[in-house]
N, C-alpha and C positions, 0 to 999 in steps of 0.2 A: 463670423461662424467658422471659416475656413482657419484664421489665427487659432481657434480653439481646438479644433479637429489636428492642427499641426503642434498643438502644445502638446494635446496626450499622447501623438505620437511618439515626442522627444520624450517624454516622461515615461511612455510603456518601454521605449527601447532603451535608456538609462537601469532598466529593472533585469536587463540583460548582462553578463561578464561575457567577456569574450575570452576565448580558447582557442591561442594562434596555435600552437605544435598540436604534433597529430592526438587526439582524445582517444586514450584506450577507452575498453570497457569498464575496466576497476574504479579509473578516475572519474568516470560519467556515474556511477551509482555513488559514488564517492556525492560527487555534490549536487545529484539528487537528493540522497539522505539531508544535505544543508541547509536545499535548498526549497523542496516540491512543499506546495501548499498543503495538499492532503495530507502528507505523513505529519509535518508541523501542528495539523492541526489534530490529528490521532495524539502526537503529545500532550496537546495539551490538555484533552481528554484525560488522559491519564492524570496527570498534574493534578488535575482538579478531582478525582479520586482519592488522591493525598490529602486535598483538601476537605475532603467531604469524612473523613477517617479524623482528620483532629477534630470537626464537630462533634463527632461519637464520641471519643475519648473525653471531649472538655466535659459533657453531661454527667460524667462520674467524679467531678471534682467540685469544690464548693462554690455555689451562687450566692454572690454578695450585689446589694441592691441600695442602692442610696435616694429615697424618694422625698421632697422639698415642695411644700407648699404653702398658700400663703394668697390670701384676699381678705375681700369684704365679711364679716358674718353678723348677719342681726337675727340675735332671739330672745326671746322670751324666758327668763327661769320661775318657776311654779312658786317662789318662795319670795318674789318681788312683788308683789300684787299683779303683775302681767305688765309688766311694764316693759315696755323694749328697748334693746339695747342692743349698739351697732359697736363694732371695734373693727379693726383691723388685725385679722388672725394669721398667725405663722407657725409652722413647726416643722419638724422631719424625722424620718424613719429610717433608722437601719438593721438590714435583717441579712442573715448566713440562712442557707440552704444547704443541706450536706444530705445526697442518697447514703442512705445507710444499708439497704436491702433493694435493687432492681435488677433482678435477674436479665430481664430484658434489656437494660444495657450492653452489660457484658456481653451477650450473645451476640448483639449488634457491632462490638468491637470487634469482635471475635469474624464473623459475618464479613466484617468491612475490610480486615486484612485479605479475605479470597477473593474480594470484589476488589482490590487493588493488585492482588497477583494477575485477576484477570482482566483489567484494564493495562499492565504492563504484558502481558502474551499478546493481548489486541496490536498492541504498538508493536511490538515484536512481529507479530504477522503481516501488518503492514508493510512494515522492511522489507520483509522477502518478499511480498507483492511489488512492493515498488521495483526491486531488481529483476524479476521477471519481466515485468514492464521496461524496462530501461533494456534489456537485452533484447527483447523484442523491435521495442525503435530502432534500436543500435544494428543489428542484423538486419531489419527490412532496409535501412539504408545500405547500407553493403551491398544485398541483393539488387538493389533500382538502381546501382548505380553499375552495375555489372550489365546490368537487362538494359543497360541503356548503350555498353558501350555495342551490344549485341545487335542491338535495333539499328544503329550507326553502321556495322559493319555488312548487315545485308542490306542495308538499303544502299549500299558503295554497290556492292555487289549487282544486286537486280539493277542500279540506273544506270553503272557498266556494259551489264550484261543486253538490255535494253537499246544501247545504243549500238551493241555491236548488232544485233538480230536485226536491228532499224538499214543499218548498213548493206547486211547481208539480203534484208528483202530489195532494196532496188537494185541488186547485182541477181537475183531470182535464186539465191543460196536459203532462202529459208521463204517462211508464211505468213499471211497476216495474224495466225489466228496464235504460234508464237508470240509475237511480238505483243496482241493483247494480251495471253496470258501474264508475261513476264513485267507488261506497264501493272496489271493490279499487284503482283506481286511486292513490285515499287513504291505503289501506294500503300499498301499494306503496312510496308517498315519504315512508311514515312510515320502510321498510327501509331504505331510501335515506337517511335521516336515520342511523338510527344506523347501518349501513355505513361511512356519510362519517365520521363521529365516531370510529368507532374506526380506520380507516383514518389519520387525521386524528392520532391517538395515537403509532400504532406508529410513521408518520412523525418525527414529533417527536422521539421515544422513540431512533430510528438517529441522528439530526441529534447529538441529545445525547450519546450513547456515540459518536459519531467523537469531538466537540468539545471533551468532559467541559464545556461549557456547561449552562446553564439556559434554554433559550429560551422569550423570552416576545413578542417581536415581529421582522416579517419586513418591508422596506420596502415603500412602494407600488409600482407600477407606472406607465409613464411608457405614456401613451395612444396616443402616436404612434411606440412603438418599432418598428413592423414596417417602418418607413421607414429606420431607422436597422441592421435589421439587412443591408442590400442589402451592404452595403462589407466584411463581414466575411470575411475569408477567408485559409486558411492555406496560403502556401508549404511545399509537401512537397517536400525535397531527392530529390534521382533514386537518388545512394548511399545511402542511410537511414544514412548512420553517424550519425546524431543518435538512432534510434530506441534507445529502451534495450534491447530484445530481440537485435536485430542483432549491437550491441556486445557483450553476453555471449557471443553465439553466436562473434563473432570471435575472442573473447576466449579463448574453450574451446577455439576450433581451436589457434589458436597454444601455448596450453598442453603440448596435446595431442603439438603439433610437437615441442615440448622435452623433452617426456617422452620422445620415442623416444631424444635423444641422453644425458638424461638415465641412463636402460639402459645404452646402450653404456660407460658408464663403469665400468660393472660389469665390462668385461673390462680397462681401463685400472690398471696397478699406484698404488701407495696408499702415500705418505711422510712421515711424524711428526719432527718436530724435540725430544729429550727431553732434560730436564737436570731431575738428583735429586740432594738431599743427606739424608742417612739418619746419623745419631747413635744409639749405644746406652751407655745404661748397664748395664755389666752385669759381672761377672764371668768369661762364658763364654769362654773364649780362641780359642773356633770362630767368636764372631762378629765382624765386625766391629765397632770401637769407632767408627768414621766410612766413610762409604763417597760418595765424590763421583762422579755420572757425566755425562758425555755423550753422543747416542750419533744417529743418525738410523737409524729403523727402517723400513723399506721394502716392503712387500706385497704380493704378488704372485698375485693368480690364477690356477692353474695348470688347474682340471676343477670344474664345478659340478653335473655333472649334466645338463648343457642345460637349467639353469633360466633363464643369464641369455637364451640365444638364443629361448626361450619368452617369455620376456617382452617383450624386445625387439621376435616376434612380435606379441605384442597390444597393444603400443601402437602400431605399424604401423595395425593394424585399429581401435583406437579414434580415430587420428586421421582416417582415412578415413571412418567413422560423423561426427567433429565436424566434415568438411568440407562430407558431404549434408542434414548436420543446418542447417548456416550458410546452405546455398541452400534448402534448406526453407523455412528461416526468412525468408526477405529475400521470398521468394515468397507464404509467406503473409502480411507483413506491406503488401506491394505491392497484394495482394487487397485485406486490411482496408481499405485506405486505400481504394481505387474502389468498396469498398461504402459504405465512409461519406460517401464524397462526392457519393455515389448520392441518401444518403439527406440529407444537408447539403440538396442542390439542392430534394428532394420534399419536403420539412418550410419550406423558402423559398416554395416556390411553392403550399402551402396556407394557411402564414401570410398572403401576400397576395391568395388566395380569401376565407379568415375573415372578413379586412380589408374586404371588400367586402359581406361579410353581415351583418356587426358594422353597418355606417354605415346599411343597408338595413334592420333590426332596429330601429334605434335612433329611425329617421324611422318607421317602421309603431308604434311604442310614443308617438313623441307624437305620431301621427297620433288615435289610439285615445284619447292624454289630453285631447285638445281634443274628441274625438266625447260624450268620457265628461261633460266640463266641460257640450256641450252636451244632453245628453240623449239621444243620438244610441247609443250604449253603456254597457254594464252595467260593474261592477266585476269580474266574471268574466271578459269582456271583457279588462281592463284587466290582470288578476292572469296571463290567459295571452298575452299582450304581455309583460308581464315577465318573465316563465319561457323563453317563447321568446329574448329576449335573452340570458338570463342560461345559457340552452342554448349560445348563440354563443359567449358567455364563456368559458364552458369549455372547447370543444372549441378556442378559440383560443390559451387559456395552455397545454392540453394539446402542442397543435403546438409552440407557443414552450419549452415543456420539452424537447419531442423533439430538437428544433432546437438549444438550449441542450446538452443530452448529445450530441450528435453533431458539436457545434463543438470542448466539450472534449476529446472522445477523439480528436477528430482532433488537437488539441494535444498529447495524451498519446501518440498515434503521433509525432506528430515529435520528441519530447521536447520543448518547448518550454513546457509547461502551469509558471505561475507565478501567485502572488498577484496582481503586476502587471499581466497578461494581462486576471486574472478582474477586476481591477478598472474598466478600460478596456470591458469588455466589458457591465459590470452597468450603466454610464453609460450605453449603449444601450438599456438596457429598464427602468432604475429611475431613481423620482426621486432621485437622489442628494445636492439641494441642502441638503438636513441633515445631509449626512456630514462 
C-alpha cells in the first residue's frame, strides 16, 4: 500500500516543470494558458463546436447508402400448386439522398456559425479569467511573504524587548504587569509567524495548480515603482463589444432571433431529391430481379396539433428574455467598470500616501541607527524602527497588489488582458534586468 501511495506521488510530482530563475508574472500566465486543465478543457469545448458545425453542414449534401443482404428464404408462389420452396436469397441496394428544399437546415448552419463564435468568446473569457486568477496567486504570494518577513521582525523585537523589561524587573527598573504584556505580545508574532507561513504555502500551492510549475523564486521589486505606476491606464470602449460577457450576451440574442425563423420552417413544405438501384437474386418471380428509381418526394405539413405555433411562441419569449438579458448585461458591466475605476484611482492614491511613509520610516530608522552607533538608543530601540518600516512595507505591496488586481480586471473587462500587457506592466514594478 505505502509503494503505491509513493508511486503517485513520483507520478503527480513528474506532472510538475520546475522554474529555477525568478517567475515574472507574464511568464506564469504564459504557462497557465499551456498548461491549467480548465482552460484546456474550455478548448476543447470549443473544438467540439467546430465539430458539431460540420454535422450541420454534411446534412445539406448527398446521403449515399450501400445496404447488402442475404439468407435463407422459403415461400410459397400462388402459381406452383403451394408448393414450398427454400433458396438461398441475396441482393443489394443503392440509393442517393439529395435535400433539394430544407430551409431548416440552412438556418441551423447559419445558427451554428453563432454558436461557434460563442463557444470561441467562452474560451476567450476564460483566458482572462485564468489571468485574473494567476495575478491573484502571484500577488497573495508576494503579500505572505512580506507578512512574514513582518511577523519575524516584531517577534525579534517584542523577545528583545522582553528580555530587556525581564532584566529591568529584578534590578526594580520596571513591573510585572510590563513584562506580561510585552510576553503576549511575543506570543502574538510568534502566530503571526506561522499564520504567514502557512498562508505563504497555500499561496504557492494555487500559483502551482494554475501553472503545473514548481515555484521557487519570484523577482525583486523595483523601489521607485509607485512613480511609474501614474501612466497606467485602460481605454474602456463606450460599446463594450470588446468585453467577452457583452458579446455572448449578443451572441445569444441573435441566436435566439433565428431560432424564431428557424420554427417557422416547421410550417414550410420539405423536398428530397432520391435515386436507388435494388438487385435481387432470387428465384421469386414477385420480386423484382432489378428495380431503378427516381423520384422527388415532397412533404407537406398539413396539422400538428399547434405544437409548431407553441413553439414558435416560445422562442418569441426567449428571444425577448435574451434581449433584457443583453442590456442587463452591458449595464452591469458599465457598473463594474466605474467600480473598478473607483478603486484603480484609491489604491493610486494610497500607493502614493505609502510612498510618503515608506521615505518618512526609512529616515526615523537611520535616524535611530546613528542614535544607537552613538549611545543615544537601545537595540530595542532600533528592532522597532525596523518593524515599523517593515509594517510600511507591507501595507505598501498590499495596496500595490490591490492596485495590480484592479488594473488587470479592468483588462479583463475590456477584454484586452495578454501576456504582453502583463509584461509591459511588471517593467513598472519589477527589476526586470535579468529577464
Amino acid at each position: 500500500m505505502n509503494n503505491k501511495i509513493s508511486s503517485l506521488l513520483v507520478l503527480f510530482s513528474f506532472s510538475f516543470s520546475s522554474y529555477a530563475s525568478p517567475l515574472y508574472l507574464s511568464d506564469a500566465y504564459e504557462y497557465a494558458l499551456q498548461n491549467n486543465h480548465g482552460y484546456k478543457s474550455k478548448q476543447y469545448d470549443s473544438d467540439s463546436f467546430n465539430s458539431a458545425q460540420d454535422q450541420r453542414i454534411s446534412k445539406l449534401y448527398p446521403q449515399i447508402q450501400l445496404t447488402l443482404n442475404g439468407g435463407l428464404h422459403d415461400y410459397i408462389q400462388n402459381y406452383s400448386n403451394e408448393k414450398e420452396l427454400s433458396e438461398f436469397y441475396k441482393g443489394y441496394t443503392f440509393s442517393l439522398t439529395q435535400p433539394l428544399y430544407h430551409p431548416e437546415l440552412t438556418r441551423s448552419v447559419k445558427q451554428g456559425e453563432l454558436r461557434s463564435q460563442g463557444a470561441q468568446t467562452d474560451t476567450k473569457k476564460s483566458s482572462l479569467s485564468l489571468g485574473v486568477d494567476v495575478a491573484k496567486a502571484y500577488f497573495d504570494l508576494l503579500v505572505s511573504h512580506k507578512s512574514m518577513e513582518l511577523a519575524e521582525a516584531n517577534h525579534r523585537f517584542y523577545t528583545l524587548k522582553y528580555t530587556r523589561i525581564n532584566e529591568m524587573l529584578s534590578e526594580g527598573l520596571s513591573n510585572k504587569m510590563d513584562l506580561l504584556e510585552t510576553g503576549i505580545y511575543r506570543d502574538q508574532a510568534m502566530m503571526e509567524i506561522n499564520k504567514a507561513i502557512k498562508k505563504e504555502h497555500l499561496a504557492k500551492r494555487k500559483l502551482e495548480d494554475l501553472t503545473l510549475l514548481r515555484v521557487s523564486d519570484l523577482p525583486k521589486f523595483n523601489p521607485n515603482f509607485a512613480d511609474n505606476l501614474k501612466a497606467l491606464k485602460v481605454n474602456f470602449t463606450d460599446n463594450l463589444e470588446s468585453n467577452p460577457d457583452v458579446r455572448i450576451a449578443a451572441l445569444s440574442r441573435r441566436i435566439a432571433e433565428d431560432e424564431i425563423g428557424v420554427r417557422y420552417t416547421e410550417y414550410y413544405p420539405k423536398a428530397d431529391l432520391s435515386l436507388s438501384r435494388s438487385e435481387n437474386q432470387t428465384n421469386d418471380r414477385t420480386l423484382y430481379k432489378t428495380d431503378n428509381r427516381a423520384y422527388i418526394q415532397i412533404s407537406i405539413p398539413l396539422y400538428q396539433g399547434g405544437q409548431t405555433s407553441a413553439r414558435i411562441e416560445e422562442a418569441k419569449i426567449l428571444h425577448a428574455s435574451a434581449i433584457e438579458k443583453e442590456a442587463q448585461t452591458r449595464q452591469d458591466i458599465l457598473y463594474h467598470y466605474d467600480e473598478l475605476n473607483e478603486q484603480f484611482d484609491l489604491s493610486l492614491q494610497n500607493i502614493q500616501i505609502l510612498e510618503s511613509a515608506r521615505t518618512s520610516a526609512q529616515l526615523n530608522l537611520s535616524a535611530v541607527e546613528i542614535a544607537q552607533r552613538a549611545g543615544l538608543k537601545s537595540q530595542v530601540d532600533l528592532l522597532e524602527a525596523q518593524a515599523k518600516l517593515y509594517q510600511i512595507e507591507q501595507d505598501r505591496l498590499k495596496q500595490l497588489s490591490d492596485f495590480a488586481i484592479t488594473y488587470i480586471s479592468l483588462l479583463e473587462l475590456n477584454g484586452t488582458l495578454n501576456s504582453q500587457i502583463l509584461h509591459v506592466f511588471e517593467t513598472q514594478i519589477f527589476q526586470t534586468s535579468a529577464k
